[in-house]
DOSETOR-534957 format. One record per atom (N, C-alpha, C, O): residue number from 0; atom name; x, y, z. Coordinates in pm, whole numbers, plus 50000, padded with zeros to 5 digits. Example, Ala and Ser with C-alpha at 12.3 -4.5 7.8 and 13.67 -1.06 7.14 Angstrom:
<pt kolse="0" dokol="N" px="51319" py="49431" pz="50780"/>
<pt kolse="0" dokol="CA" px="51230" py="49550" pz="50780"/>
<pt kolse="0" dokol="C" px="51320" py="49670" pz="50780"/>
<pt kolse="0" dokol="O" px="51424" py="49668" pz="50846"/>
<pt kolse="1" dokol="N" px="51285" py="49775" pz="50708"/>
<pt kolse="1" dokol="CA" px="51367" py="49894" pz="50714"/>
<pt kolse="1" dokol="C" px="51290" py="50003" pz="50787"/>
<pt kolse="1" dokol="O" px="51341" py="50114" pz="50804"/>
END
This chain:
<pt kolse="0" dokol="N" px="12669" py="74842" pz="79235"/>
<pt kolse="0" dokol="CA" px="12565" py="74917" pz="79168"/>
<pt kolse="0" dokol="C" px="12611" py="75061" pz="79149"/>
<pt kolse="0" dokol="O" px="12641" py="75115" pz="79255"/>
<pt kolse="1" dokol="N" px="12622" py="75124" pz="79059"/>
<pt kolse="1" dokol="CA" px="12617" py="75241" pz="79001"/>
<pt kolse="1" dokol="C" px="12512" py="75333" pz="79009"/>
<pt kolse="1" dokol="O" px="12409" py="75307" pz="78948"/>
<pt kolse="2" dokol="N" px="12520" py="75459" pz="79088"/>
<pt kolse="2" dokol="CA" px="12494" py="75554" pz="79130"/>
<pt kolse="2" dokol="C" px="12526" py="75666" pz="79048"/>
<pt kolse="2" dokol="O" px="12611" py="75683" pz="78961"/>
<pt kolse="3" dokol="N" px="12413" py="75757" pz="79112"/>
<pt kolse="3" dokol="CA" px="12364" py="75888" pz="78957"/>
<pt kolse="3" dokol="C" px="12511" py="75984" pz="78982"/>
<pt kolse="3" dokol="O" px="12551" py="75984" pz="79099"/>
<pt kolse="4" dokol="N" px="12574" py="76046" pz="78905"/>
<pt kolse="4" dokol="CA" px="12674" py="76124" pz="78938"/>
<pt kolse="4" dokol="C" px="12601" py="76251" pz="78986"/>
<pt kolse="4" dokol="O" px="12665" py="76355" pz="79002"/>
<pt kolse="5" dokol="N" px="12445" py="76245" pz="79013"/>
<pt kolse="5" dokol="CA" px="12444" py="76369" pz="79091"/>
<pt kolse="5" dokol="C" px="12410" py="76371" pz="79200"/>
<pt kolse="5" dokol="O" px="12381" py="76476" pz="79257"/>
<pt kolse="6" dokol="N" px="12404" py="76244" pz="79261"/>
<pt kolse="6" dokol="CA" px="12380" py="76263" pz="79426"/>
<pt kolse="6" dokol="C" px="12514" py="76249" pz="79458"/>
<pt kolse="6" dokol="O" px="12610" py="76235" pz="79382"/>
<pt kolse="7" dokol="N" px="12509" py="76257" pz="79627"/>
<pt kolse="7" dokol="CA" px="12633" py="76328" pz="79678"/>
<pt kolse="7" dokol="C" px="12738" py="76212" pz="79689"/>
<pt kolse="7" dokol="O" px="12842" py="76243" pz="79746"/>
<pt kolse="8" dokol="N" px="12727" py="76080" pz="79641"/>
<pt kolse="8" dokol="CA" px="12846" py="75998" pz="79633"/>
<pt kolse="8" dokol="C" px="12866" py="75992" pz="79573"/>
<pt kolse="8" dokol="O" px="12787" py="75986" pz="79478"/>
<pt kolse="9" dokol="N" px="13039" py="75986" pz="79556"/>
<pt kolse="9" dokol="CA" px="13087" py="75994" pz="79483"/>
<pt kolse="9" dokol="C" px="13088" py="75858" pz="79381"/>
<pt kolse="9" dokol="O" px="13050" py="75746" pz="79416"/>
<pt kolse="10" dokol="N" px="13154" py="75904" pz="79212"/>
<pt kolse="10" dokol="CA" px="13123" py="75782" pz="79167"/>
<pt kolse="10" dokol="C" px="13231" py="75827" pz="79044"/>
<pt kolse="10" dokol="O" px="13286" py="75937" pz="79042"/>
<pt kolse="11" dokol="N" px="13248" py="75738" pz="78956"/>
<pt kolse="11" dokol="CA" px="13361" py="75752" pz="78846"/>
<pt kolse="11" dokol="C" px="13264" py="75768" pz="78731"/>
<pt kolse="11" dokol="O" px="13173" py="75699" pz="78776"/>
<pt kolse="12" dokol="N" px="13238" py="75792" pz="78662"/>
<pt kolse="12" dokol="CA" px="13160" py="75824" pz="78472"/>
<pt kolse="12" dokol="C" px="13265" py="75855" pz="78365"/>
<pt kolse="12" dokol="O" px="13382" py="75825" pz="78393"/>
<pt kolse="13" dokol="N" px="13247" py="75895" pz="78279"/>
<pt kolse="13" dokol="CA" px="13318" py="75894" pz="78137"/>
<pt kolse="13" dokol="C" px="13266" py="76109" pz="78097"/>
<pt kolse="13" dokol="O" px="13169" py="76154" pz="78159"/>
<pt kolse="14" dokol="N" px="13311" py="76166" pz="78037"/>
<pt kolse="14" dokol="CA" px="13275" py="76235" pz="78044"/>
<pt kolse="14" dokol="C" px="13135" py="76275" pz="77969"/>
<pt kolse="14" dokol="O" px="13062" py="76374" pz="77970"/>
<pt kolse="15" dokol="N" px="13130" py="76109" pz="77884"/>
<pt kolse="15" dokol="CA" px="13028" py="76100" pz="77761"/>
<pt kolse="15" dokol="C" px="12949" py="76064" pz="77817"/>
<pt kolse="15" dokol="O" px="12835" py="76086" pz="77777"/>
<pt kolse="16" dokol="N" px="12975" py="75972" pz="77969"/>
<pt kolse="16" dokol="CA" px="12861" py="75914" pz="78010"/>
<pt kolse="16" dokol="C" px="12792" py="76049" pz="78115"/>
<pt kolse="16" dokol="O" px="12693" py="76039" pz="78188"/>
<pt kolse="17" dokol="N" px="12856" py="76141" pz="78100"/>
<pt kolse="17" dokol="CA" px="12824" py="76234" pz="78197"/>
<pt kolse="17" dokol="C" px="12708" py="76357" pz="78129"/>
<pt kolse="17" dokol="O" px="12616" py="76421" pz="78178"/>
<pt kolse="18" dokol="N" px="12771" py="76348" pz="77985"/>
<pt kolse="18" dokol="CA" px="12659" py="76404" pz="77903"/>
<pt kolse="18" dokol="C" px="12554" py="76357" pz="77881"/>
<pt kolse="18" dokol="O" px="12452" py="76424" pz="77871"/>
<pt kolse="19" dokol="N" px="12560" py="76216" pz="77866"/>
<pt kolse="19" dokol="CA" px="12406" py="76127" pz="77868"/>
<pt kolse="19" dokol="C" px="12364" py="76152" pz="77957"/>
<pt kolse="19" dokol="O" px="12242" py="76148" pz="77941"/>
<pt kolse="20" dokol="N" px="12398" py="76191" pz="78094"/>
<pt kolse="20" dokol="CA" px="12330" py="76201" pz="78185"/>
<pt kolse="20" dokol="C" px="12252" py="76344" pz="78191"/>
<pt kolse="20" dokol="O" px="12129" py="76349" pz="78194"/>
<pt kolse="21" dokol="N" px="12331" py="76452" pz="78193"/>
<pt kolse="21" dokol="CA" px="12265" py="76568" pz="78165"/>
<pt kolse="21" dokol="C" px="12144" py="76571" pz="78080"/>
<pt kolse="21" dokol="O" px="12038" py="76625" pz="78108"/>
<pt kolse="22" dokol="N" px="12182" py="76484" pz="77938"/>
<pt kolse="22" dokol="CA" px="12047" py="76500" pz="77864"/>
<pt kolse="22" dokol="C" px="11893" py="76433" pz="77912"/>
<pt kolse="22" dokol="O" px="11776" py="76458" pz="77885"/>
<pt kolse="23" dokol="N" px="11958" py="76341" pz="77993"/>
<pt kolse="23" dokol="CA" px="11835" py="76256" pz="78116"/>
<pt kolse="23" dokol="C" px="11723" py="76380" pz="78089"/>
<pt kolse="23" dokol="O" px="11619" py="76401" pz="78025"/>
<pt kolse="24" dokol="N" px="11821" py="76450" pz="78188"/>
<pt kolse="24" dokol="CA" px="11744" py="76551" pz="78309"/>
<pt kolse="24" dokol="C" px="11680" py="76645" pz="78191"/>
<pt kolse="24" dokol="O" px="11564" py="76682" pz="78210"/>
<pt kolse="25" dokol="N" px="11750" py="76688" pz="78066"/>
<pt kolse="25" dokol="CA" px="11706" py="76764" pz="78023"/>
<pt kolse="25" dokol="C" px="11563" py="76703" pz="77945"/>
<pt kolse="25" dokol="O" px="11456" py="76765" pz="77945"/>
<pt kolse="26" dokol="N" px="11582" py="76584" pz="77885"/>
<pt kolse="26" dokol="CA" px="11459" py="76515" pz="77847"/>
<pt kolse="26" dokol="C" px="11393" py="76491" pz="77908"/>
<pt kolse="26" dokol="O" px="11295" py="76472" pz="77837"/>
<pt kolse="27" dokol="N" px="11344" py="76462" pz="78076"/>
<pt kolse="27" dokol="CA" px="11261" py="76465" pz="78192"/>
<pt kolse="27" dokol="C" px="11177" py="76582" pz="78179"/>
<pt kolse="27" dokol="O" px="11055" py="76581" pz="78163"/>
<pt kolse="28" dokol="N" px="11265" py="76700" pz="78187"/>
<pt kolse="28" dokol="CA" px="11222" py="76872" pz="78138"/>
<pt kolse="28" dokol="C" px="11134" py="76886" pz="78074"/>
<pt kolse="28" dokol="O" px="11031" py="76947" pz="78105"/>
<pt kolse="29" dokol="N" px="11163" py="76818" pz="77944"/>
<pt kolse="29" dokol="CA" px="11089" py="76849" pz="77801"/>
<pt kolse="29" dokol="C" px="10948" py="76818" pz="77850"/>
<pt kolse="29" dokol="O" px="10864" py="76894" pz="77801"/>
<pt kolse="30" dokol="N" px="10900" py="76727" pz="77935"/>
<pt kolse="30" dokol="CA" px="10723" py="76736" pz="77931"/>
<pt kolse="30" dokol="C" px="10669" py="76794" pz="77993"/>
<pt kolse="30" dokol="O" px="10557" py="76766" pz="78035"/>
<pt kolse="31" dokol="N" px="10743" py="76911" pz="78024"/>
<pt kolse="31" dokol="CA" px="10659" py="77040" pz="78086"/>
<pt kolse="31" dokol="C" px="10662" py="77154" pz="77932"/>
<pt kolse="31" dokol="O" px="10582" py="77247" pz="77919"/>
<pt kolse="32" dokol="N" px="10733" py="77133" pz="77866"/>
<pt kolse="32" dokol="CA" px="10720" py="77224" pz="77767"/>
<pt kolse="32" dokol="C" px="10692" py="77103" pz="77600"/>
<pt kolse="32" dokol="O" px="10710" py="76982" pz="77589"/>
<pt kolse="33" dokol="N" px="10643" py="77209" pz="77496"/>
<pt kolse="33" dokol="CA" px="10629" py="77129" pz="77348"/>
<pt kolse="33" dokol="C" px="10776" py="77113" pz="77309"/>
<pt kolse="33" dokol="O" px="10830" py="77202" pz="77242"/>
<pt kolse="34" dokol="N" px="10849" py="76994" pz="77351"/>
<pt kolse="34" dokol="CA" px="10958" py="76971" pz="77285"/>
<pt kolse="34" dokol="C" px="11003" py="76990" pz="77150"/>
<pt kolse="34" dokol="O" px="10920" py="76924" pz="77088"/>
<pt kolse="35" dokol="N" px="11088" py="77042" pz="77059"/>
<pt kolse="35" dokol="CA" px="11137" py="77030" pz="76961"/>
<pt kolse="35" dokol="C" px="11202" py="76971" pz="76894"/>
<pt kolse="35" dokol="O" px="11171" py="76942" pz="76779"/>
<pt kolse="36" dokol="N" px="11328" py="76933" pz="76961"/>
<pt kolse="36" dokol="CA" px="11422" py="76863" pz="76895"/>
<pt kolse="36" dokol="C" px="11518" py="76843" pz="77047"/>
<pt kolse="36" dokol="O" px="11492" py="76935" pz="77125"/>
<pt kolse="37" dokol="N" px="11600" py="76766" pz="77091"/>
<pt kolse="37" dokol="CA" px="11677" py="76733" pz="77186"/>
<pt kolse="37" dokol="C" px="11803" py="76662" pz="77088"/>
<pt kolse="37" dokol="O" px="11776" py="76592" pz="76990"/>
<pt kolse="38" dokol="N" px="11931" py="76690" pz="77126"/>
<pt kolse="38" dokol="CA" px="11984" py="76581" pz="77053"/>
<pt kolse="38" dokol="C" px="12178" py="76619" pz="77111"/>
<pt kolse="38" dokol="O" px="12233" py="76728" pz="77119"/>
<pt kolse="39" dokol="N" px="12223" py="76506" pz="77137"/>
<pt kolse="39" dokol="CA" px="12308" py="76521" pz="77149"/>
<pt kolse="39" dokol="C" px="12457" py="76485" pz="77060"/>
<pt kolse="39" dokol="O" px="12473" py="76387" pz="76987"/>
<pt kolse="40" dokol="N" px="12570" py="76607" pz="77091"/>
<pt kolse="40" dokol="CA" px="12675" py="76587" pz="77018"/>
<pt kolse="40" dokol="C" px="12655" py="76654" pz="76842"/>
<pt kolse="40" dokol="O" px="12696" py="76604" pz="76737"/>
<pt kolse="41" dokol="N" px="12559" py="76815" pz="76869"/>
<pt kolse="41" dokol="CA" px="12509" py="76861" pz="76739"/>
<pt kolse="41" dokol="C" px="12619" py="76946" pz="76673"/>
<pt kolse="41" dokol="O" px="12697" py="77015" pz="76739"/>
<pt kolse="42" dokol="N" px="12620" py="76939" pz="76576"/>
<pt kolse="42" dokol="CA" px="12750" py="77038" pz="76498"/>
<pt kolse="42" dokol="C" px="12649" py="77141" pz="76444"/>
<pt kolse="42" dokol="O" px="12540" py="77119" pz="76391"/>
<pt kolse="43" dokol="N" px="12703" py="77245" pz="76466"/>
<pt kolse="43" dokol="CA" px="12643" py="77373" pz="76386"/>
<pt kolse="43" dokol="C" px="12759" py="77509" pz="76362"/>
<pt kolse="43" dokol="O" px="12841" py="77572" pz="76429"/>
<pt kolse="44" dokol="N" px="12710" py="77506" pz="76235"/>
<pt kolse="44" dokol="CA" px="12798" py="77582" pz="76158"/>
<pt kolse="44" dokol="C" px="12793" py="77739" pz="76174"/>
<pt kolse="44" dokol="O" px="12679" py="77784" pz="76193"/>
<pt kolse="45" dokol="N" px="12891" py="77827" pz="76171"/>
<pt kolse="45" dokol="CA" px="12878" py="77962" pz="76150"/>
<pt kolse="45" dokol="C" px="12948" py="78008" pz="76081"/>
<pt kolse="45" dokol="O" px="13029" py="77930" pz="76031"/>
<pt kolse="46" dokol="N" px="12957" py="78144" pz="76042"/>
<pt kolse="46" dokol="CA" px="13028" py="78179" pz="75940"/>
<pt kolse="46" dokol="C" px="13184" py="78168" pz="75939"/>
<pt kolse="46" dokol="O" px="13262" py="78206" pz="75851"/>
<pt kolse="47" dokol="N" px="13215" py="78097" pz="76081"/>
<pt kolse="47" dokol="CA" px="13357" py="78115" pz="76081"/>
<pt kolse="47" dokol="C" px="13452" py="77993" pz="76116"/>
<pt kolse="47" dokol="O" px="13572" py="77975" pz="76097"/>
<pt kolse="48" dokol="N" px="13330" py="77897" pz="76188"/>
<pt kolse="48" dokol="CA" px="13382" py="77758" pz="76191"/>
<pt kolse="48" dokol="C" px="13241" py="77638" pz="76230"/>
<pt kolse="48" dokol="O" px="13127" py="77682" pz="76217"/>
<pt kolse="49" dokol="N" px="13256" py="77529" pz="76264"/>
<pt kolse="49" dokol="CA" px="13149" py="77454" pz="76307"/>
<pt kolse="49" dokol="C" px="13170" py="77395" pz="76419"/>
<pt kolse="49" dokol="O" px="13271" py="77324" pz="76423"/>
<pt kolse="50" dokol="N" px="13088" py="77404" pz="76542"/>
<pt kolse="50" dokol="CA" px="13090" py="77407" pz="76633"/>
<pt kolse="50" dokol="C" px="13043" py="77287" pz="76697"/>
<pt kolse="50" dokol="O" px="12928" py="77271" pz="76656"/>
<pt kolse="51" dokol="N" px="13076" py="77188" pz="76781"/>
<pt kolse="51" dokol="CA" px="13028" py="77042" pz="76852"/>
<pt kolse="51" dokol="C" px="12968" py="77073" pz="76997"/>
<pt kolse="51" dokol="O" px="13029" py="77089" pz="77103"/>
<pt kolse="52" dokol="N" px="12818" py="77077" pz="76970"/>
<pt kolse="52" dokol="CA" px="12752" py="77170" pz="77121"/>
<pt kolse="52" dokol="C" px="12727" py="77011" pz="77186"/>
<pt kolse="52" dokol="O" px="12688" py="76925" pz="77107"/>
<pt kolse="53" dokol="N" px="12750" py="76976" pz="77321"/>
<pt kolse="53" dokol="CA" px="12751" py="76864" pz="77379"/>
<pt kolse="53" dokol="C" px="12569" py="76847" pz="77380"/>
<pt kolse="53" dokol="O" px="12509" py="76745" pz="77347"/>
<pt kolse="54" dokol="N" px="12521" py="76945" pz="77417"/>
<pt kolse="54" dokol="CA" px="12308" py="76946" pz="77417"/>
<pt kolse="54" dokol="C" px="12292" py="77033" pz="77314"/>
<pt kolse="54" dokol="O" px="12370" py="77124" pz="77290"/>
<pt kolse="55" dokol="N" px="12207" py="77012" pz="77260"/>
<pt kolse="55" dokol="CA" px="12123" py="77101" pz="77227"/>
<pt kolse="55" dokol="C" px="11961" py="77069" pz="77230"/>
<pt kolse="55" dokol="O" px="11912" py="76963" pz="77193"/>
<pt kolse="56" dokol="N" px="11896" py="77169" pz="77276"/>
<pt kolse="56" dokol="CA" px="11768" py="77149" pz="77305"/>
<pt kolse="56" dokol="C" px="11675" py="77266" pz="77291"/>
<pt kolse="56" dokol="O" px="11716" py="77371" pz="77341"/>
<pt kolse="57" dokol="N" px="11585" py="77267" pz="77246"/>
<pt kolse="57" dokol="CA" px="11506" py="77314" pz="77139"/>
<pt kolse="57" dokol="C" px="11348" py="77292" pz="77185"/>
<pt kolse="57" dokol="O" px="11298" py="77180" pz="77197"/>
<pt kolse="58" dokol="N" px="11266" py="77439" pz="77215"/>
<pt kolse="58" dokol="CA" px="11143" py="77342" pz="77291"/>
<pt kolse="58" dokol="C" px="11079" py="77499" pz="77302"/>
<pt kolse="58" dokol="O" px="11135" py="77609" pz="77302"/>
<pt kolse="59" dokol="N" px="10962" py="77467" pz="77310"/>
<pt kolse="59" dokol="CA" px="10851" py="77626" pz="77258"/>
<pt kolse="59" dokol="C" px="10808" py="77633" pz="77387"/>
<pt kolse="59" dokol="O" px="10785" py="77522" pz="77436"/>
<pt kolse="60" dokol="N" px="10785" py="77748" pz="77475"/>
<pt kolse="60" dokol="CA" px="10711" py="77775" pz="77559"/>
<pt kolse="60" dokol="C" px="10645" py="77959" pz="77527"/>
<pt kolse="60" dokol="O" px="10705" py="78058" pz="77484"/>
<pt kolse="61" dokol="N" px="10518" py="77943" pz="77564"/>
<pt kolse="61" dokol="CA" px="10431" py="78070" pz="77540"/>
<pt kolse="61" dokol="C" px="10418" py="78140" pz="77447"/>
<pt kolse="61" dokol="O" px="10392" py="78260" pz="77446"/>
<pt kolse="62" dokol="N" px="10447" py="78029" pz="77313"/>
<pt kolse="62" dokol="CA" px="10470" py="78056" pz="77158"/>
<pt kolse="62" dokol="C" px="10613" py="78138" pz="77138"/>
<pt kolse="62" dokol="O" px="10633" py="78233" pz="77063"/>
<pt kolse="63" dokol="N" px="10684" py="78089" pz="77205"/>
<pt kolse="63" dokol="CA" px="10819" py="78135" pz="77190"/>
<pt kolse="63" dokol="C" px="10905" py="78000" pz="77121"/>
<pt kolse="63" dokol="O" px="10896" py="77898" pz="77189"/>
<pt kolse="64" dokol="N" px="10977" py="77990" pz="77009"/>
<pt kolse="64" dokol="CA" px="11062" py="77844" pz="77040"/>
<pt kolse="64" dokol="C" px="11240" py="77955" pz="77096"/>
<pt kolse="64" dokol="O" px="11297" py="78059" pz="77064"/>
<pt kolse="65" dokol="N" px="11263" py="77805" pz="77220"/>
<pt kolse="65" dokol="CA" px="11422" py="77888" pz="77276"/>
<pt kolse="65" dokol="C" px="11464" py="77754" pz="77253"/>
<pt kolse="65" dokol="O" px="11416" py="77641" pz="77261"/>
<pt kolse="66" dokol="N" px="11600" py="77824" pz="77213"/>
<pt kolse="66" dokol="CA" px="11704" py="77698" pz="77236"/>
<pt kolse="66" dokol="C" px="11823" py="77713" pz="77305"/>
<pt kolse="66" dokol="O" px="11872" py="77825" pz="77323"/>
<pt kolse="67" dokol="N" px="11887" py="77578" pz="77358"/>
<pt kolse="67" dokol="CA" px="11970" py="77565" pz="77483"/>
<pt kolse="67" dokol="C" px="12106" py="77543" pz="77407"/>
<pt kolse="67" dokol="O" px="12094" py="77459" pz="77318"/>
<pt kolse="68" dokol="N" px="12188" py="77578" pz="77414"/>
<pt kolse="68" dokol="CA" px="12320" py="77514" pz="77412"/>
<pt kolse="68" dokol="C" px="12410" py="77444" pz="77544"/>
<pt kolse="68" dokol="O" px="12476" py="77527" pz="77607"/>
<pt kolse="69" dokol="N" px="12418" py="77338" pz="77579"/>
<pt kolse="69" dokol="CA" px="12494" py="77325" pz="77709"/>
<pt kolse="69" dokol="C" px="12570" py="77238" pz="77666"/>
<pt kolse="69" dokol="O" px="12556" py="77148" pz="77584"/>
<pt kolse="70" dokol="N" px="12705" py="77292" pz="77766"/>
<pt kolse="70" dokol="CA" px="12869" py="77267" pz="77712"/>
<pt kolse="70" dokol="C" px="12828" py="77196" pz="77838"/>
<pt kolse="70" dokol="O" px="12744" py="77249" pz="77910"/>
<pt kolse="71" dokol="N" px="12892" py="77053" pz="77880"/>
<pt kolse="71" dokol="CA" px="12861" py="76959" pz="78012"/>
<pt kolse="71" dokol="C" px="13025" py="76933" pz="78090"/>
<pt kolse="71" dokol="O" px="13107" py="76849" pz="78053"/>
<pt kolse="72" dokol="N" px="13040" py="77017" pz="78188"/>
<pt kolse="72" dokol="CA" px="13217" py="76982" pz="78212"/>
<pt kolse="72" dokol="C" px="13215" py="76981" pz="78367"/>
<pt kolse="72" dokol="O" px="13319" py="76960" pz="78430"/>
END
């Protein structure tokens, strides 16, 4: 049986499977706040190249919308 890579035994994952996992936790998150958008493996462009953010997450609290970028390593 396969165990969460975040309790304290140790265990082998993928690094992709390691991002699915992060987004778990981060989608667990989301129903404390008005979610926006969650999505993983997002490209976004800037004026100088386009960028592959492993999270991105997107979610309004106190009429604010913030968004997350998390690199998962």
């Amino acid at each position: 049986m396969r165990t969460s890579p975040f309790s304290e035994e140790s265990t082998e994952i993928t690094p992709r499977e390691f991002e699915k996992e992060v987004m778990k936790l981060f989608t667990a998150k989301g129903s404390e706040f008005k979610l926006l958008e969650i999505v993983h493996d997002k490209k976004i462009q800037t004026k100088d190249q386009e960028y592959k953010i492993d999270i991105y997450y997107e979610f309004e609290q106190a009429n604010f919308s913030l968004k997350v970028l998390a690199e998962c390593k």
